[in-house]
N, C-alpha and C positions, 0 to 999 in steps of 0.2 A: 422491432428487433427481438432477439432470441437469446435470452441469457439461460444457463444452468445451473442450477446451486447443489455444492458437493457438502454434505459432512460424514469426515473417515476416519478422524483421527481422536475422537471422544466417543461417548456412548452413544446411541443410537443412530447409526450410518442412515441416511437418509438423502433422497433428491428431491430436486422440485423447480419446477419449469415456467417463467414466465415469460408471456409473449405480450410486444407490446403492451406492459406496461400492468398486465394482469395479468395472477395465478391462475395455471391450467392443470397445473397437475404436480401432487407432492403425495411422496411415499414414504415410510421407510423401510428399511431392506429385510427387519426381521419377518414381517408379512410375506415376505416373498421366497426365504432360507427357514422358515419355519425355525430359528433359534431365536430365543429372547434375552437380551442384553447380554450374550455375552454368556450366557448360563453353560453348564454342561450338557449334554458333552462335550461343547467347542467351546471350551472356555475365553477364548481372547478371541469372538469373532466380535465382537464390540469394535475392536480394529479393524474390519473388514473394509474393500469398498465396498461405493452399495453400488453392485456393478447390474443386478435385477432389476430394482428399481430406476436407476439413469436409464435403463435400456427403454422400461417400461414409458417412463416421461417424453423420450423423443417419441416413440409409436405412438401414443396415445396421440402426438397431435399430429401426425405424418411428418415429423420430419429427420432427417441425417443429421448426425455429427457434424457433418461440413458446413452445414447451416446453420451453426449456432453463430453469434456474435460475440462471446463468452462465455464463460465456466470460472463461478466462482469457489473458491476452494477455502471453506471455513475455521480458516486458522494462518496465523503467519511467524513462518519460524524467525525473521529478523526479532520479534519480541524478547525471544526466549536468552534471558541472559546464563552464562555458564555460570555454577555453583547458587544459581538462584535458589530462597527458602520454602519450601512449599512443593519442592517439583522432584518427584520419584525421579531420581538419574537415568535409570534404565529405563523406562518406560518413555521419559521426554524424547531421548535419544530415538525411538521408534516413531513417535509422534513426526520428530525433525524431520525424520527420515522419508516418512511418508510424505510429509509436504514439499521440501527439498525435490523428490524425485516426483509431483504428483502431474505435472506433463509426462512423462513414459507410462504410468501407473495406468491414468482414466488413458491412453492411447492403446494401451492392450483388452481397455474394455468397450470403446467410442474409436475405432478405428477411423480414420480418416478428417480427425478437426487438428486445426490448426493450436500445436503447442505452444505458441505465442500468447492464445487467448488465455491462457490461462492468468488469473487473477487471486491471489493470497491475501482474504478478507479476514482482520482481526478478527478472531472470533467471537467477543463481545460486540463489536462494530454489525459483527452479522445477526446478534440477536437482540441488536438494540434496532435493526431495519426491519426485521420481521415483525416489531411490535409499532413501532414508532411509525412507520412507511403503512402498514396494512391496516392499522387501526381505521377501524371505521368512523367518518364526521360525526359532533355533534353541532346539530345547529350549521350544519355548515362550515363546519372549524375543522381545520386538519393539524395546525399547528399543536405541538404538544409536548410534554414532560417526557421524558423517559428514564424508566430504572430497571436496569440487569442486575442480576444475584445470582450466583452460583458456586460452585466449590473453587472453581478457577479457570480462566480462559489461559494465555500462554505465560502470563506475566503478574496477572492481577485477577480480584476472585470479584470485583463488582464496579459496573458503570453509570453512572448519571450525567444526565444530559438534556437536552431541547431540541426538537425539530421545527425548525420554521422553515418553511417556503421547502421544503425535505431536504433539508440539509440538518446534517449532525454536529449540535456543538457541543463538545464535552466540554462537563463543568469540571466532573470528581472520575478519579481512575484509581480504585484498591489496591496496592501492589500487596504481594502475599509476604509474608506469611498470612497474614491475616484475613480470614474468610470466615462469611458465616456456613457456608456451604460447607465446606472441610471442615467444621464443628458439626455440622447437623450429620456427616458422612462417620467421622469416629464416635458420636451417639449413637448411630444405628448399627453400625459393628461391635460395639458396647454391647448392645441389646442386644446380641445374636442376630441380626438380621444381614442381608446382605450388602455392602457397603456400594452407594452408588447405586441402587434399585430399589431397595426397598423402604426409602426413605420416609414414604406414604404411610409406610406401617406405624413408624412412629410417632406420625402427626396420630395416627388414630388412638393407638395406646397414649397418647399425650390427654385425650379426653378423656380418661379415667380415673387420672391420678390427681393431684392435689400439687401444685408448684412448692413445697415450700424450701425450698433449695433456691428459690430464684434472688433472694436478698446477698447467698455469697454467692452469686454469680456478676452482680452489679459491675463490679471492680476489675473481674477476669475478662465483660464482654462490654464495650462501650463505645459511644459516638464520639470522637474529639471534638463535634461541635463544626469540622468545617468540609462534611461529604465522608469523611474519612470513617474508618474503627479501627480499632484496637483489640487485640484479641488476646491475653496472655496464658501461657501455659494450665489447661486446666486437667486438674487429674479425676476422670469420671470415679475413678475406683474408690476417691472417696465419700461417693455420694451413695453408689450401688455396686456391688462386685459384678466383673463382666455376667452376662448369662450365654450358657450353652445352648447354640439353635437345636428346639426343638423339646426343648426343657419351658417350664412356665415361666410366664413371664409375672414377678411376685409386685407388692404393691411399691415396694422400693423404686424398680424400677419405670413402674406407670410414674412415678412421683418425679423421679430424674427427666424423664422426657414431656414429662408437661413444666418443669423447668425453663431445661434449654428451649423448647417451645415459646416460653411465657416471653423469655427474657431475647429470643431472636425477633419476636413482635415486635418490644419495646426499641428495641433498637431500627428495626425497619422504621417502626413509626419516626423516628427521631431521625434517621436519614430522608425520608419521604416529604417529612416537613422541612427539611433546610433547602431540600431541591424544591419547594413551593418557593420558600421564600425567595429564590434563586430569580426564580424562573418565572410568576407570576401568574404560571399557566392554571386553565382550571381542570385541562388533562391530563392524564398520566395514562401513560403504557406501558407495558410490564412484561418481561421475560428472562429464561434461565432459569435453572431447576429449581431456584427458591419458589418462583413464582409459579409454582406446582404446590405450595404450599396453601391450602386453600382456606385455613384459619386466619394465615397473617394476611390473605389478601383481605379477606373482609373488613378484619381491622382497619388495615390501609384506608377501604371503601368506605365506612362508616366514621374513623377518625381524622384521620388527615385533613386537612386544608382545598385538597380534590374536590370537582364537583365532579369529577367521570371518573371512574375506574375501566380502563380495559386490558385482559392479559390473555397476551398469543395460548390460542389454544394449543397449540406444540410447541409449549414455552422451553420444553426442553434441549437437548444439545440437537436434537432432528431440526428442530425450528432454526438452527442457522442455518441448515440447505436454501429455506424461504430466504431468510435474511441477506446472505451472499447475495442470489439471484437479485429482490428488490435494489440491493445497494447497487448493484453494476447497472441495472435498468435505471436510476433515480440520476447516475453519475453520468449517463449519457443522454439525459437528458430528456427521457421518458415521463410520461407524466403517469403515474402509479394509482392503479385500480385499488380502493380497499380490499380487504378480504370479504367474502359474500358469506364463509361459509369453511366449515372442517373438511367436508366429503372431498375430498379431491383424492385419492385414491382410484384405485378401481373400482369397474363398474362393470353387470354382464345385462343383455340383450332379454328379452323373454324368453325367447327362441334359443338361445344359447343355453339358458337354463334351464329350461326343459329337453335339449338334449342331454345334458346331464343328467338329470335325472333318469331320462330314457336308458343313456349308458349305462349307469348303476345300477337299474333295474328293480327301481324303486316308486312303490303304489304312491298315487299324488295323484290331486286333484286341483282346480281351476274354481275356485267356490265365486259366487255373483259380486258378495263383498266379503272384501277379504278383513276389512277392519271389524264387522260383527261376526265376521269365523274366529279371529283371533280374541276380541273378547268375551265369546262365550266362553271359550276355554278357561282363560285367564279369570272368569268369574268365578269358574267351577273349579278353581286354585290349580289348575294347570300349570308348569313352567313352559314357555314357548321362546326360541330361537328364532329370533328376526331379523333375517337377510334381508335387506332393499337398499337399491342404491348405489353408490359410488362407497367406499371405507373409510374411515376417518381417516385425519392427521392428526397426530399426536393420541396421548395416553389414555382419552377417556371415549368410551364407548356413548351415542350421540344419537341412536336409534339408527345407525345403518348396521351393525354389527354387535348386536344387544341379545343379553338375555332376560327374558322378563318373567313378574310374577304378581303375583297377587296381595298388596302391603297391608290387606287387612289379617293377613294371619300371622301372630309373632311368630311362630316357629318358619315359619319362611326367610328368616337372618338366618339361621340353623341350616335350613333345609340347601339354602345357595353355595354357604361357607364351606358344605361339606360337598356339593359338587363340585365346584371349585379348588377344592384342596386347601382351602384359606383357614387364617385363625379364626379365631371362634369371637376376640376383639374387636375383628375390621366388619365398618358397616357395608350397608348396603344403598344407593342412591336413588331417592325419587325424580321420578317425569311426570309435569304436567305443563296443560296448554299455559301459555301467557296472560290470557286473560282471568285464569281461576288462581294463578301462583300465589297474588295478594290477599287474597282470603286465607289460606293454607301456612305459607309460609310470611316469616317477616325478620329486621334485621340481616341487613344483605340487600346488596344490589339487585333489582328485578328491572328486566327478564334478566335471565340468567343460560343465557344456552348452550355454552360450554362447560358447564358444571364446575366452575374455578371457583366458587364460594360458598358460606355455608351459609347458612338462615337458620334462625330458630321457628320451628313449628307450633304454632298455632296451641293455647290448651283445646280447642273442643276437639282439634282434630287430630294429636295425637292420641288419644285412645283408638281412634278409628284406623291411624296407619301406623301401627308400633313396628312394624315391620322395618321401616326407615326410619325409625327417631332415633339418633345415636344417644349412646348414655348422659351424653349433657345437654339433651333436651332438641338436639339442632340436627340438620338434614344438609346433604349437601347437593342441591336442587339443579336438576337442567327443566331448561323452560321451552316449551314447543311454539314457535310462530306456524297459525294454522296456512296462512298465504303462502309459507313458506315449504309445510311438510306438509301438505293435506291429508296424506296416507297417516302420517301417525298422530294427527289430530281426530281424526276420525278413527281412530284406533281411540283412541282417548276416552272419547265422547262416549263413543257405545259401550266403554267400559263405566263409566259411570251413571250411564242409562239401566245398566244391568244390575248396581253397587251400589249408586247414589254415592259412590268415591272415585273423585278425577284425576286421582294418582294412579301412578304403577310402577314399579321396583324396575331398576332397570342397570345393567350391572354388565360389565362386558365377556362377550360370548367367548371363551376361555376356559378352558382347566389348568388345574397348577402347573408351572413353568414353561408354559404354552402359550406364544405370542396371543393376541388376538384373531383372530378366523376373518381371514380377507377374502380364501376365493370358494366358491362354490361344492368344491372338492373338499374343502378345509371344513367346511357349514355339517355337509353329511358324512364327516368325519364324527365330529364335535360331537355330531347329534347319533351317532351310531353308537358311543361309548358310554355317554354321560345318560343320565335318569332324565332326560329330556322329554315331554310329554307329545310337544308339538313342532314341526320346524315349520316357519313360512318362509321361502325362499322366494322369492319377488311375488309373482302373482299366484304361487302354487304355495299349497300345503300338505306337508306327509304326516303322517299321524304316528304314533308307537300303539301296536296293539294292542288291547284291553285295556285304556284310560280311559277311567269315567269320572277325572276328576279329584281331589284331594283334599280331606278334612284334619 
């Protein structure tokens, strides 16, 4: 059977397609409309369908609209009660609306499927499938915990719950006002950032500062002890006065977000453990913008009652496109593939990409191996652009869509930040294979292949990779399975056969407010503008003139 999974009416619009019982393909839209959440110029495409992507997910596997078996649609307006706390009036109203009519909607962009199929998947419901459904066994156990967090789905801002045999039973459902998510959202507006994106910023600036604001925080932010929080009016201004984006960020305010920070851990942890007790599972799965939080997941992973931690690599609101889909496939009865893997994105051909380049009329070469072309470079402190592959799903760059570098040099956090357009605070993330992670890094869950946690690194060897040690000593690590990528294990290898270091910086191929670089066009885009040294686009390499390298 053919299910679709829609999300249109929260941040990042996104599809994704499975068949018979496994993921084929999941996008989101900004890759394809080139606008990132929503940003300027098109300020409210965040509401968009994701009408490129659905397109792109039927083609990818050949087939029609008419052949779907459903389309899930990640949100349900029955939740939404009138004068509810927590819910921007004018905005819900477009949400409603959007769902309300979302058979006419996906019929002007999927001509020809049946508006009957259509299906309005809680929204939490759909991001508690896409974690809970696709997590991968351990030991053979499918059965598991699950915990949603985020600023709010239609009615409520977090869910817990157990999957056995894939069914969903909720224990605990948040109604709003209360959410830590909409705390962590008017923090990072606080902080001048932008609300609803840039949340990541503030976990980083969180590692700088010092919590000690988190003792009056105890009283404003707490567990009642039964699934539930409590969240009471808090006023940031008396901790730090707002700051203007793009004015410094002063020790005040490091000190305010390693706070809220400290003190949304403490609480995680203290929901995470009643749903142990609950549940008696020894797994947990995890999704929803919180679970983008990559401090508190560690915690989670090293504290809690858990013996597994696992969290949807597109734990964000794209990740219900997945979750819809699995839920309708699980509900009929399908028996549900784990997830294998992020790439489900696009992918090009060799031959496709080398007429690109042909088109472009751009010098490139076919080198024998391409894993010691690329780490010569990168020895000789090159930055290099690495296209291979399908694209990811979800927020973090994974080696199909990377920019990489050389983490023995500090000045390379510098050197990226200002490619990039980034602040000067936000770090930069190491790769390395699985089997050397344990040496290097520690505390934190390993492997670690979706970069969702941090680890603290090693003392010998951060002297050697300062490049990636963020100011509090820790790294937030993707892990390479060689069986699984051999091309960027052997990128690896030879990069520490040339270094005698089995790391490299790895960071996504992006300039400021510019989604990530999905298609090949977007690559020699990227790499036409930026200080880029090297691109390797599948099995070809283009060079920028007169680089010999960087001291």
């Amino acid at each position: 059977m053919r299910f679709l999974g829609i999300n249109a009416v929260f941040h990042d619009p996104a599809a994704a397609l499975v068949i018979d019982g496994e993921i084929v393909a999941a996008a989101e839209e900004e890759r394809f409309s080139r606008r990132k959440h929503g940003k300027e110029p098109v300020p409210f495409s965040t509401w968009e369908l994701p009408e490129q992507a659905a397109r792109w997910c039927l083609e990818s596997a050949g087939i029609t609209p008419e052949e779907l078996d459903g389309i899930a649609y990640s949100y349900d307006p029955s939740l939404v009660r009138d004068g509810q706390e927590g819910l921007d009036t004018a905005w819900e109203g477009l949400r409603t609306l959007y769902a309300l009519r979302a058979s006419a909607f996906l019929q002007t962009v999927l001509p020809g499927f049946d508006a009957e199929k259509v299906h309005h998947i809680p929204h939490h419901v759909a991001h508690a499938a896409s974690a809970g459904l696709a997590a991968p066994p351990t030991g053979g156990r499918r059965d598991c915990a699950v915990f949603v967090a985020d600023g709010r789905g239609e009615d409520a801002s977090h869910l817990a719950g157990v999957y056995r045999d894939g069914r969903l039973e909720i224990l605990a459902r948040q109604r709003l006002p209360h959410s830590l998510g909409l705390l962590y959202e008017e923090l990072t507006a606080h902080l001048g950032f932008r609300r609803s994106s840039d949340e990541y910023k503030v976990m980083a600036l969180a590692s700088s500062g010092t919590p000690r604001f988190v003792n009056d925080l105890h009283e404003l932010i707490r567990h009642e002890g039964d699934g539930h929080i409590r969240i009471e009016p808090v006023d940031l201004h008396a901790f730090a006065k707002s700051r203007t984006p793009g004015t410094e960020c002063s020790a005040e305010h490091a000190d305010l977000a390693a706070s809220v920070q400290r003190r949304m851990e403490e609480v995680l942890l203290e929901l995470t453990g009643w749903l142990y007790e609950r549940t008696g599972e020894p797994r947990l799965a995890m999704a929803g913008g919180v679970a983008l939080n990559c401090v508190a997941n560690t915690r989670i992973a090293e504290e809690s009652p858990f013996e597994h931690v696992w969290v949807q690599p597109a734990a964000g609101d794209a990740g219900t496109a997945l979750g819809g889909a699995l839920h309708l496939a699980q509900e009929a009865g399908e028996e549900i593939v784990p997830m294998r893997g992020a790439d489900l994105g696009r992918g090009w051909s060799d031959d496709e990409l080398a007429a690109v380049l042909e088109t472009a009329e751009v010098p490139f070469e076919r080198p024998d191996d391409l894993g010691e072309t690329v780490a010569a470079a990168l020895a000789r402190n090159e930055l290099v652009a690495w296209f291979q592959g399908r694209s990811e799903y979800g927020p973090r760059a994974l080696g199909r869509r990377s920019l990489l570098a050389n983490p023995a040099y500090p000045g390379n956090l510098d050197r990226l930040n200002d490619v990039k357009g980034r602040e000067k605070f936000r770090p930069v993330a190491p790769m390395v294979t699985a089997e050397r992670a344990p040496e290097v890094f520690s505390r934190g869950p390993l492997p670690s292949p979706y970069m969702l946690f941090v680890h603290d690194v090693a003392d010998e060897w951060a002297d050697r990779i300062p490049a990636v040690v963020h100011t509090d000593g820790t790294a937030r690590v993707q892990t390479v399975d060689a069986a699984e990528f051999p091309l960027l294990a052997r990128l690896l290898y030879r990069f520490e056969a040339h270094t005698g270091i089995p790391v490299l910086i790895n960071t996504s191929l992006n300039t400021a407010g510019r989604p990530m670089v999905d298609s090949p066009r977007d690559a020699l885009e990227c790499f036409g503008s930026a200080p880029v040294d090297l691109l390797a686009l599948g099995p070809f390499v283009v060079r920028r003139a007169g680089v010999h390298g960087r001291r």
